[in-house]
GUFIBA-965448 format. One record per residue: z, y, x of N, C-alpha, C in turn; residue in one letter. Coordinates in Angstrom, 3 decimals. Layout:
<recs>
     n_zz     n_yy     n_xx    ca_zz    ca_yy    ca_xx     c_zz     c_yy     c_xx residu
        Z        Y        X        Z        Y        X        Z        Y        X      A
...
</recs>
This chain:
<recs>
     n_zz     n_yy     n_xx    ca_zz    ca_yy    ca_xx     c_zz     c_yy     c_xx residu
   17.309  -53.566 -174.140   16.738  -52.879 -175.276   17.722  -51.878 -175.860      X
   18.875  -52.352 -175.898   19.739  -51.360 -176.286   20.053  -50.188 -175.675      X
   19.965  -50.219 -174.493   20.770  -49.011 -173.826   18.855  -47.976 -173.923      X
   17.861  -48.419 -173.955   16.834  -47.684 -174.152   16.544  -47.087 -175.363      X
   17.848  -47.734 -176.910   17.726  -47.190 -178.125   18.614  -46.036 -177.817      X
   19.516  -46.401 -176.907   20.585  -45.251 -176.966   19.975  -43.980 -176.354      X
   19.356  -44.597 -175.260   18.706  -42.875 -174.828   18.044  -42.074 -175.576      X
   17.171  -43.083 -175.452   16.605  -42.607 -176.892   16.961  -41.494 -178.536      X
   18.288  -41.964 -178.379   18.590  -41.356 -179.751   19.583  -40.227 -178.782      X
   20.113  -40.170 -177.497   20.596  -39.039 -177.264   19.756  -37.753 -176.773      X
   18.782  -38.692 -176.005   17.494  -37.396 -175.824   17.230  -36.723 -177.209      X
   16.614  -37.186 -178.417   16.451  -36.979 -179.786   17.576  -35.991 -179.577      X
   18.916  -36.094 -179.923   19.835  -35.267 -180.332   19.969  -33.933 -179.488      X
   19.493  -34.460 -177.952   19.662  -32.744 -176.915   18.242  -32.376 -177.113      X
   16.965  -32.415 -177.651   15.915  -31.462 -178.186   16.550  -30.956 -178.900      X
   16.712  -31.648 -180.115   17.192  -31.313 -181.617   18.134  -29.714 -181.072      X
   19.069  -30.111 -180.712   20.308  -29.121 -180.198   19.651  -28.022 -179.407      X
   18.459  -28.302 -178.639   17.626  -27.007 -177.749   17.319  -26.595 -178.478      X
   16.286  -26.997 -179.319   15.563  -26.240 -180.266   16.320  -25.480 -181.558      X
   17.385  -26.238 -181.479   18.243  -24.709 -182.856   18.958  -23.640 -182.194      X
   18.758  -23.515 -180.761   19.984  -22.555 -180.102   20.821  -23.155 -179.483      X
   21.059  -24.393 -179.641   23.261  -24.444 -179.946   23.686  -24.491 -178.177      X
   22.247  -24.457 -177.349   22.591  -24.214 -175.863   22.452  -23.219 -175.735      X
   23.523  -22.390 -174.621   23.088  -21.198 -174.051   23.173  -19.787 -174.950      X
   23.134  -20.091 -175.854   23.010  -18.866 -177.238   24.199  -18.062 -177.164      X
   25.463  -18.887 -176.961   26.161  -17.654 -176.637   26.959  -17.284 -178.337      X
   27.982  -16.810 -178.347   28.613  -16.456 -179.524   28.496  -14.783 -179.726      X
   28.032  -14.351 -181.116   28.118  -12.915 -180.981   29.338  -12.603 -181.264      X
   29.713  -11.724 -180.762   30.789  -11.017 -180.780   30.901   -9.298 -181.310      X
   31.918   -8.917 -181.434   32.063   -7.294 -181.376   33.236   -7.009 -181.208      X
   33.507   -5.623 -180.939   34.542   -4.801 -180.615   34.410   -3.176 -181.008      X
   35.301   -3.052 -181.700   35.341   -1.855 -182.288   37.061   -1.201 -182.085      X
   36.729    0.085 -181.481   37.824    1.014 -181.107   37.879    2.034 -181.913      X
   38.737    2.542 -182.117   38.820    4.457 -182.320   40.324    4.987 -182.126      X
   39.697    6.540 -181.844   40.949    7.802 -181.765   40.717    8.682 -182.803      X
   42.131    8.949 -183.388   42.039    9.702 -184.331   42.462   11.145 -183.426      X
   42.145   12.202 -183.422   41.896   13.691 -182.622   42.097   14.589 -183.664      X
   43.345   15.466 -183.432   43.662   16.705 -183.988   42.801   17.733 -183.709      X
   41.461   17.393 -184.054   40.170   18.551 -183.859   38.713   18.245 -184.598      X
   38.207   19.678 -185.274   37.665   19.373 -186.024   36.393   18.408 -185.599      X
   35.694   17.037 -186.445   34.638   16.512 -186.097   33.935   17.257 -185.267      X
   33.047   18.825 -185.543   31.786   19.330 -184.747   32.346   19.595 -183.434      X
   33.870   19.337 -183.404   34.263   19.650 -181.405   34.197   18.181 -181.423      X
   35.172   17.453 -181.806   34.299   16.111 -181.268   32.947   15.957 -180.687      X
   32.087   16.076 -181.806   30.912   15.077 -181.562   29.960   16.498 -180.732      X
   29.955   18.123 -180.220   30.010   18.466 -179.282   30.205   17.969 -178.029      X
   31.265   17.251 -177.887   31.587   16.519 -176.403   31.046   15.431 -176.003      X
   30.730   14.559 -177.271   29.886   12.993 -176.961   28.684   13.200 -177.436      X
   28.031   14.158 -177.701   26.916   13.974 -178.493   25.720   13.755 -177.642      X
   26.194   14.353 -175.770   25.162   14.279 -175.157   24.785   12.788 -174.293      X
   23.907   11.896 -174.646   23.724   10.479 -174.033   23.652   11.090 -172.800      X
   23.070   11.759 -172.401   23.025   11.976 -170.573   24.286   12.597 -170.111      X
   25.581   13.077 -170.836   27.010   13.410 -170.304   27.784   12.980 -170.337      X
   27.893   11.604 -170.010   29.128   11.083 -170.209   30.016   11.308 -169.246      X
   29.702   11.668 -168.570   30.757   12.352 -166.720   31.770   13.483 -167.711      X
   30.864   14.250 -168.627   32.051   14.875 -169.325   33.312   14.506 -169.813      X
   33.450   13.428 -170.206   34.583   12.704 -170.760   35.327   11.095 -170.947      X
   33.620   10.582 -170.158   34.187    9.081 -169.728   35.249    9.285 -168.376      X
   35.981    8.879 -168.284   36.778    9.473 -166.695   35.973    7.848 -165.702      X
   35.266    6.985 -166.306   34.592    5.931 -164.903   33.214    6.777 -165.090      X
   32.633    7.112 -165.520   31.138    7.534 -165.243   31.241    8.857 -164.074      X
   30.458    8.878 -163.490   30.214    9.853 -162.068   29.196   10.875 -162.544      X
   27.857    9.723 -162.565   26.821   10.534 -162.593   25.856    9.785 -163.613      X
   24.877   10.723 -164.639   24.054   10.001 -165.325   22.547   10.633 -165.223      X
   21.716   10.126 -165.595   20.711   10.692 -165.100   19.303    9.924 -166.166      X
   18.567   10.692 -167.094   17.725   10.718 -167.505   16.275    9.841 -167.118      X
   16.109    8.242 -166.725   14.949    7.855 -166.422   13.324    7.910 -166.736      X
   14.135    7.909 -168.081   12.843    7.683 -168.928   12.448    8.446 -170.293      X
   11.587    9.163 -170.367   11.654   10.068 -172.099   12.485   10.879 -171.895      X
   12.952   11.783 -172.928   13.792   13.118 -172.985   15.213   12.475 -174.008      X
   16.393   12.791 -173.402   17.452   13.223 -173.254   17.934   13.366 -175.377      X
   18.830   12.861 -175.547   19.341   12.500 -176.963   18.066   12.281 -178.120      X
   16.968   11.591 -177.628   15.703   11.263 -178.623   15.694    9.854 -178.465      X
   15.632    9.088 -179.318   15.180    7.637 -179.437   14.286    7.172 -178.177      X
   14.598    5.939 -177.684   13.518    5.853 -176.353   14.333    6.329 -175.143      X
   15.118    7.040 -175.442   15.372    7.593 -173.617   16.046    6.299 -173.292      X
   16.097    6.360 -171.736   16.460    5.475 -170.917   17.530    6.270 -169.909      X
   18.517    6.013 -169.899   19.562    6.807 -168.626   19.884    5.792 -167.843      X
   20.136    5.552 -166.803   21.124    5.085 -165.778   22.272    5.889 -165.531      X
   23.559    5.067 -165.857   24.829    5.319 -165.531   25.203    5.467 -164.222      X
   25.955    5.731 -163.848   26.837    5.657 -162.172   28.266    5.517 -162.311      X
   28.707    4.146 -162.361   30.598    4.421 -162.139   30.910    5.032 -160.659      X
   32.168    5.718 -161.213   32.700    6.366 -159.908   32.960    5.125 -158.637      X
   32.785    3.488 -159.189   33.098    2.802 -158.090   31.426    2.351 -157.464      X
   30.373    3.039 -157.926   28.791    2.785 -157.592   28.162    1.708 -158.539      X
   28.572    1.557 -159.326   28.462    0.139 -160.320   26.927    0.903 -161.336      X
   25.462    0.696 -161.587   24.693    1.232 -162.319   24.267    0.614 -163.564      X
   24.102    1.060 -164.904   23.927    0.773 -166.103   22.951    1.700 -166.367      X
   21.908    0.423 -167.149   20.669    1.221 -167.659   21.013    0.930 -169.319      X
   20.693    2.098 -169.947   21.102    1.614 -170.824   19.413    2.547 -171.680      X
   19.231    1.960 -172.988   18.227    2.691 -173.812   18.959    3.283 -175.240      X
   18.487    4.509 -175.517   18.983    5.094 -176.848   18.288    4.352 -177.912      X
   18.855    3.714 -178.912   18.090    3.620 -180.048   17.644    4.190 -181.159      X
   19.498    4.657 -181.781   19.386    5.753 -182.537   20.192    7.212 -182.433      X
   19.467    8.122 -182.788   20.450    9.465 -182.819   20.614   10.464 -184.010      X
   21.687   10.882 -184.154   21.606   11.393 -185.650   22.753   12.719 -185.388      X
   22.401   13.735 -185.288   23.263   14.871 -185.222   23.948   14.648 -186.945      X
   23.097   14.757 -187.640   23.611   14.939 -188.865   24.858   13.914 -189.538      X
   25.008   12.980 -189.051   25.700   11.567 -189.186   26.999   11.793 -188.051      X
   26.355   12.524 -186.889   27.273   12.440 -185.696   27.948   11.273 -185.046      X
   26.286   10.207 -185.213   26.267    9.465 -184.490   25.160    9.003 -183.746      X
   25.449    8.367 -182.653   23.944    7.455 -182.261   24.392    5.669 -181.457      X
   23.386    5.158 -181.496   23.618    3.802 -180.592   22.338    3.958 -179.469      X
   23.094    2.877 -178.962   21.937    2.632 -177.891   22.425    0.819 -176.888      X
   21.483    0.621 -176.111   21.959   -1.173 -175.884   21.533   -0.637 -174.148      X
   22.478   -1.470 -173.773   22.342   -2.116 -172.231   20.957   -2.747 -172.327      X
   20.193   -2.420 -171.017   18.883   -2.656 -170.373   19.410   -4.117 -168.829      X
   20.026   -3.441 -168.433   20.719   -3.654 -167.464   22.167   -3.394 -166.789      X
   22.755   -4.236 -166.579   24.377   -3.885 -166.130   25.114   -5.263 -164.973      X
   25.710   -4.776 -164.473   26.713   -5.917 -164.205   27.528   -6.203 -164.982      X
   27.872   -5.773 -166.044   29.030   -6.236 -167.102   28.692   -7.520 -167.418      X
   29.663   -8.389 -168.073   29.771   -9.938 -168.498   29.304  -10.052 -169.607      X
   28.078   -8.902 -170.317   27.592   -9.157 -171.406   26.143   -9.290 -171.574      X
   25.502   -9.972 -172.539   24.094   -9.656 -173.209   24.000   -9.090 -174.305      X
   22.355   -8.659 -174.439   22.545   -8.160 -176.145   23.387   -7.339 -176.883      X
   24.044   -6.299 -175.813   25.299   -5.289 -176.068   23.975   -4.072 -177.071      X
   24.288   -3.949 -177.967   24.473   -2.842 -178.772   25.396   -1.862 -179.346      X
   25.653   -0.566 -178.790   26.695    0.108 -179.241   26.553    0.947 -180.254      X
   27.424    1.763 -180.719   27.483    2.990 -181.678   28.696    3.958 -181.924      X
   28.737    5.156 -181.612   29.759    5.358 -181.330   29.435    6.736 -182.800      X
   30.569    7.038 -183.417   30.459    7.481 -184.475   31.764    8.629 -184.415      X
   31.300    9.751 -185.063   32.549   10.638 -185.476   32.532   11.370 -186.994      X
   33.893   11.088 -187.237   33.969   11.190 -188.836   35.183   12.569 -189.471      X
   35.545   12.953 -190.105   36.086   13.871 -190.802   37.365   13.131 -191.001      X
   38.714   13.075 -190.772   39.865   12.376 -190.919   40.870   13.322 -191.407      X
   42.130   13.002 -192.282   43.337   13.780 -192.740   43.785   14.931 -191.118      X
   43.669   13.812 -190.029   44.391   14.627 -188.806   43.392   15.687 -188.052      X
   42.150   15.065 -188.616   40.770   15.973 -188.223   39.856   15.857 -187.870      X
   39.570   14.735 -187.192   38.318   13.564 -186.507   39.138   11.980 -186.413      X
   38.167   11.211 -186.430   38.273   10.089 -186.070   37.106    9.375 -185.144      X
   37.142    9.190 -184.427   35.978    8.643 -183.465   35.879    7.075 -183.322      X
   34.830    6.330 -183.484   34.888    4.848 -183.726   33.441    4.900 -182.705      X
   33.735    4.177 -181.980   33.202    3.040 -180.711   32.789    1.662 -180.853      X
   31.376    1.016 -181.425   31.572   -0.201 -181.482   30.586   -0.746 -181.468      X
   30.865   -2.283 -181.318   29.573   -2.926 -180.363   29.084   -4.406 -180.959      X
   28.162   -4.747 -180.924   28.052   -6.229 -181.075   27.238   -6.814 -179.754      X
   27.647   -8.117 -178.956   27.192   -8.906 -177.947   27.434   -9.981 -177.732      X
   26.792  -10.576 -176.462   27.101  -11.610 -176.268   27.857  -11.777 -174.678      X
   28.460  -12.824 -174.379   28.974  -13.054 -173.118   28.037  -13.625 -172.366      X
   28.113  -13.016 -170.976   26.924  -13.597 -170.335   27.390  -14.821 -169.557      X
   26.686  -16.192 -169.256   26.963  -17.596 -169.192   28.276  -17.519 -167.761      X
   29.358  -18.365 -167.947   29.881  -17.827 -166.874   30.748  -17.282 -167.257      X
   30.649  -16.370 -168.263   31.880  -15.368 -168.945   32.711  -16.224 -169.902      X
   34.174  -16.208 -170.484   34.592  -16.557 -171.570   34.246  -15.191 -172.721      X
   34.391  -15.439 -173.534   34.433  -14.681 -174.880   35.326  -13.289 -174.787      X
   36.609  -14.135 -174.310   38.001  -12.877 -174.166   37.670  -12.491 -173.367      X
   36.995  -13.072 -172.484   37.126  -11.856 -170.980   36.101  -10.580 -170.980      X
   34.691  -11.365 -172.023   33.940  -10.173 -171.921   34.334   -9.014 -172.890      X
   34.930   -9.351 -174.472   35.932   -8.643 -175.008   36.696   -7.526 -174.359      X
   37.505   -8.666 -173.323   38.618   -7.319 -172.606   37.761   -6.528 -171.617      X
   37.051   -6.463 -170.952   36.103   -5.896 -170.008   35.493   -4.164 -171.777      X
   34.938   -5.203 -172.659   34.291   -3.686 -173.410   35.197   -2.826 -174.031      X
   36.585   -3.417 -174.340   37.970   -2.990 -175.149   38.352   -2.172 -173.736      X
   38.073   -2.542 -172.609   38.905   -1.239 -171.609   37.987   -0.052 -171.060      X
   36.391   -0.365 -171.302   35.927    0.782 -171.216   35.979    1.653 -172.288      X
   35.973    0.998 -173.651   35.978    1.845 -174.825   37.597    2.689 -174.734      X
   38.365    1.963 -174.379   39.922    2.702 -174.044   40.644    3.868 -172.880      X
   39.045    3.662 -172.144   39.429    4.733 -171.036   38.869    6.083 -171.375      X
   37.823    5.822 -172.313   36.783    6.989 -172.877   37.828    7.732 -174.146      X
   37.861    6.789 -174.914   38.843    7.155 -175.867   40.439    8.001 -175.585      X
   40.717    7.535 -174.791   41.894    7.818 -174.319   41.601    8.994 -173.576      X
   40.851    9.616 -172.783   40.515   10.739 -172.251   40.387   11.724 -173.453      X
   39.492   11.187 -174.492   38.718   12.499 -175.367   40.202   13.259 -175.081      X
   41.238   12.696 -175.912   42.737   13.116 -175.780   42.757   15.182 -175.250      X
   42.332   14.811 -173.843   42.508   15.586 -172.669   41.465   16.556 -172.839      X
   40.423   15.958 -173.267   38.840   16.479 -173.118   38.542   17.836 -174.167      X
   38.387   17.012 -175.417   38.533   17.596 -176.915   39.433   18.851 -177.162      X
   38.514   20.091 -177.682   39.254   21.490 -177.975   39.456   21.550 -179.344      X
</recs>
């Protein structure tokens, strides 16, 4: 009788635990970067402003390409191309020339994340721009926390680190 109270009360406890999340759910996370750029904001956000160009100044993106809807409007859909063949679908959510910013979330990727939402922003700074990169997600099962962290902290650092080169 006893060991049938016990199941009993541990089955009870792993619904209980399904049904609030506490499996699988995953911890949200974020990561937020920026470069501060001796150039005024409108050359900044000129260079990133286009969701379908990132070959301009990401140095891993190859090729991007417009799937779905038109090109810096809410709704579009692009697929990425890393220079190593790696493809990311990603959807625009928001875009705002006037703000000189927009986000948009992974559809699809091989990256170690879910539920990636980004936003990448450019602002007016003492040195002349400041550009901020940042994200909230989850690790996908399989992943630790840090690892999917360091995976979005080195793409945001290769982009960033280019504008450098890029930016007039």
């Amino acid at each position: 009788m006893r060991i049938a109270s016990i199941r009993s009360f541990i089955f009870g406890l792993l619904v209980a635990f399904a049904a609030s999340g506490a499996f699988g759910a995953g911890k949200n996370l974020s990561v937020s970067e920026k470069v501060d750029l001796p150039a005024p904001p409108a050359n900044v956000w000129n260079t990133i402003k286009d969701f379908n160009g990132w070959q301009a100044w990401h140095p891993a993106i190859a090729n991007s390409e417009i799937a779905k809807g038109k090109n810096n409007t809410k709704g579009a859909v692009r697929i990425l191309t890393t220079k190593d063949g790696a493809r990311i679908t990603e959807e625009l959510v928001s875009y705002s020339p006037r703000s000189m910013s927009y986000a948009y979330r992974i559809i699809d990727s091989p990256l170690p994340v879910t539920n990636y939402v980004s936003t990448l922003k450019v602002s007016k700074s003492k040195s002349g721009s400041t550009f901020v990169w940042s994200s909230k997600f989850k690790a996908k099962d399989g992943t630790s926390d840090e690892e999917a962290k360091k995976v979005i902290v080195g793409i945001y650092r290769a982009g960033l680190d280019n504008l450098t080169n890029v930016v007039k």
